[in-house]
N, C-alpha and C positions, 0 to 999 in steps of 0.2 A: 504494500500500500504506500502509496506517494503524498508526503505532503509539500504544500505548491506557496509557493509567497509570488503574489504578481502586484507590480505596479501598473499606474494607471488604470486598473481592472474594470471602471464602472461605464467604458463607453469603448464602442472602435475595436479596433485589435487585442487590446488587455481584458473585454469583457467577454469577444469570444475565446479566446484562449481560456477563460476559468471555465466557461460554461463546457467547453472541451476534455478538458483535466475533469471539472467533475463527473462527467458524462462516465470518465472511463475510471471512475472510481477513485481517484485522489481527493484529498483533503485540501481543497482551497483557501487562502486567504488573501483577498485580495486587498489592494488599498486605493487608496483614493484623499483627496482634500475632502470632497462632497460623499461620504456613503450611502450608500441608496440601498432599499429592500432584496434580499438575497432572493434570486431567481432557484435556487433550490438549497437542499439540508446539509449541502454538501459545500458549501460556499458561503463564508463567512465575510463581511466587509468590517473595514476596519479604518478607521481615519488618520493619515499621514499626509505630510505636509515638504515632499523631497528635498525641499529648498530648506529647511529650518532641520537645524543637527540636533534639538531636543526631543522635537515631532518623531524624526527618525530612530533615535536610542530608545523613547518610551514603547512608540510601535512596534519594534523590530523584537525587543525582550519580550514586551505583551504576547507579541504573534507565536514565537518559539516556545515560549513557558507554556503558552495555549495549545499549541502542534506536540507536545511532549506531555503532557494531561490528557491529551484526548487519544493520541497513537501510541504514545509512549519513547517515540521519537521527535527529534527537531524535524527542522524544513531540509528538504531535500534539492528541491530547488527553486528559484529564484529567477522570477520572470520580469526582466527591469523593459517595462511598453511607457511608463510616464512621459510623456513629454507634448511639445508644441510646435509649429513652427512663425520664423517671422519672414516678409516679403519687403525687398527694398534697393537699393543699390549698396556695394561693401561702402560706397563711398559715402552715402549720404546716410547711414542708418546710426543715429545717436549710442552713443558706446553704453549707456545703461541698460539699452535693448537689446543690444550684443552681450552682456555680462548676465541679463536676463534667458534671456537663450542658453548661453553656457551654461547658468548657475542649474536651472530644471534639468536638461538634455543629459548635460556630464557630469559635471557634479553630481547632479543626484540619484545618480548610479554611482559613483563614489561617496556618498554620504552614507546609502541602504550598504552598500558591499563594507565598510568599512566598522556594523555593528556586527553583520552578520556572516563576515565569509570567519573571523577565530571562533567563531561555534562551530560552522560547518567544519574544520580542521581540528577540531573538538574531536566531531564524531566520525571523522575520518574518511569522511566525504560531501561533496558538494557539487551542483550542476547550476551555472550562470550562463542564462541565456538572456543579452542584449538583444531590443529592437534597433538594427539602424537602417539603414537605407544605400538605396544605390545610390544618392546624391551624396554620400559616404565614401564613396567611390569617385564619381563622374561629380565636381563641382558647376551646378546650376546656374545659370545666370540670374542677380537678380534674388537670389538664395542663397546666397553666400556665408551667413553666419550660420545659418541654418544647416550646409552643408559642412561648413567648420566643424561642428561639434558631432555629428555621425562620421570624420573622417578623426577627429579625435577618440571614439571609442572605437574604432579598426585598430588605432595602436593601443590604446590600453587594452584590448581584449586578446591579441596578439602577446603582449608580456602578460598578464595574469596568467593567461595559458600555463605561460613557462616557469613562471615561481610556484604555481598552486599546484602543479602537477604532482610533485613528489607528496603531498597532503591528500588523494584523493581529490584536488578539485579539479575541474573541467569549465571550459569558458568558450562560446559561442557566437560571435555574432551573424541576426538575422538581417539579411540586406531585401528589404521588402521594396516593390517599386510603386507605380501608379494603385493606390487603393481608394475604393469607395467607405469613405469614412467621413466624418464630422471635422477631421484634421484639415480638409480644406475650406469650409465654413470659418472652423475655431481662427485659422492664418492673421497673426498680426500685423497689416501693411506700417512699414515705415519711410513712403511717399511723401516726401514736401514737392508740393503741387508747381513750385518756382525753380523745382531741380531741373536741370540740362536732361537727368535721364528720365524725370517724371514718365513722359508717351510711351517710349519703350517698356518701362519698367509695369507698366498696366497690360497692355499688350503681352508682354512675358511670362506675367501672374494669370491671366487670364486662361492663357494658355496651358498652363500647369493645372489650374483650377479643372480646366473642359477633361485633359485626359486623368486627372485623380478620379472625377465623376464617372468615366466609364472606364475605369480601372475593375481588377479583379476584388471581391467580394474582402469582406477582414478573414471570414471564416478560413480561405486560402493561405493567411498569416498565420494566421491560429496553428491549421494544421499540421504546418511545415515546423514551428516550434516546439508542438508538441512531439512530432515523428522526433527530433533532434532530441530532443530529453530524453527520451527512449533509446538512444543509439549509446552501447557500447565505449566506442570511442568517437565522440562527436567532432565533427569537423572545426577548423576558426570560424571560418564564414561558409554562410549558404544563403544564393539568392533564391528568392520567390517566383518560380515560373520557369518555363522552357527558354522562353525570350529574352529572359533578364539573364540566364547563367549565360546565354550566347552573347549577352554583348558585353559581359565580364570579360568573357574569353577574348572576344574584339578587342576591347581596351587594353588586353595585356599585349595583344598583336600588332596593333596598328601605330603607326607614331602619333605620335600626339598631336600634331598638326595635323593631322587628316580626322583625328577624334576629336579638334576643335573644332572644326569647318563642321563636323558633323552635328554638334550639337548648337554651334552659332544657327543652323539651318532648322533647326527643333526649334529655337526658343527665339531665337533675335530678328524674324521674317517684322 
């Protein structure tokens, strides 16, 4: 029996991932700022706040004292989906909004990891599965901080790997692409309307927005998370989809100039 700690859990990809996990019998806790009524008996919410380190120490001890009362064991693994994104040019996006982005995104997967990976090393295992993104990968125009801080958990989740490993732990990250979720609703613009790149930078979000809405499903995020928890020896990264592993493989192929042109022609028409 599996128990589950997910952030962000109560909308998007972190809500169907619990409903997942408890489907196939694990002990979910999910968190959130806002908790909301448990969709079933096997899913517990719980109120966390990733950006503040007191929110996070009370939670994370609450969660584990609680998964060890009720299984007899801690958290086994640890599902970090919180986060946001914001829309802007690198140039014109005020640095609070930028330190705001990093502080939820990264940080606050270093804030959770930092109550709860000496327990998991405790008990002599642990499975950390990051959400991040292909723009983790491929920086977006226009998305810039946004994609900063998913290419900042490719490296930290790449070293975790390797110091956690002699401890039983394991570290993942998920590179999800276009999803139909609330995340492009929720998108912070940080457009001054008198910017040189205001026109483009509408047009470019716009653009992102149309293909996030006819992106694949969250439940397709879910799955792929959940299959990786379950594996043995889990990969660093796994993208979501046929399409997205192919243009992984592209990027590591092609020179960068032809993978600029390529996405100047995606986002900058």
């Amino acid at each position: 029996m599996m128990n589950v700690l997910i952030t962000g859990a109560t909308s998007g990809i972190g809500f169907e991932t619990a409903l997942l996990f408890a489907t196939n019998g694990a002990h979910v806790w999910g968190a959130s700022r806002n908790p909301i009524a448990s969709p079933s008996n096997r899913i517990v919410f719980r109120r966390m706040d990733v950006t503040n380190e007191e929110s996070v120490k009370k939670s994370v001890e609450e969660i584990w004292n609680e998964a060890v009362k009720t299984t007899g064991k801690g958290i086994d693994v640890v599902v970090h989906s919180a986060g946001y994104g914001i829309g802007g040019s690198a140039e014109d996006t005020p640095i609070d909004d930028a330190i705001a982005q990093f502080d939820t995104n990264y940080f606050g997967v270093l804030r959770v990891n930092r109550v709860l990976l000496p327990r998991m090393r405790a008990q002599g295992s642990g499975r950390v599965v990051i959400l991040g993104s292909i723009a983790g990968r491929i920086s977006i125009p226009f998305q810039s901080h946004y994609s900063a801080t998913k290419f900042a958990l490719e490296a930290y989740t790449e070293a975790l790997r390797l110091e956690g490993a002699p401890f039983g732990l394991t570290a993942t990250i998920i590179e999800a692409g276009d999803t139909n979720t609330a995340f492009t609703a929720n998108r912070r613009l940080t457009i001054d309307p008198s910017s040189p790149y205001h026109d483009q930078a509408l047009r470019s979000i716009a653009r992102m927005a149309r293909d996030e809405e006819l992106g694949y499903p969250p439940t397709k995020v879910a799955k792929m998370i959940y299959k990786v928890s379950q594996m043995k020896n889990p990969p660093i990264r796994k993208p979501v989809g046929l399409s997205y592993s192919l243009l992984m493989l592209l990027k590591r192929l092609l020179p960068d100039s032809l993978a600029e042109r390529i996405i100047k022609a995606m986002y900058m028409r």
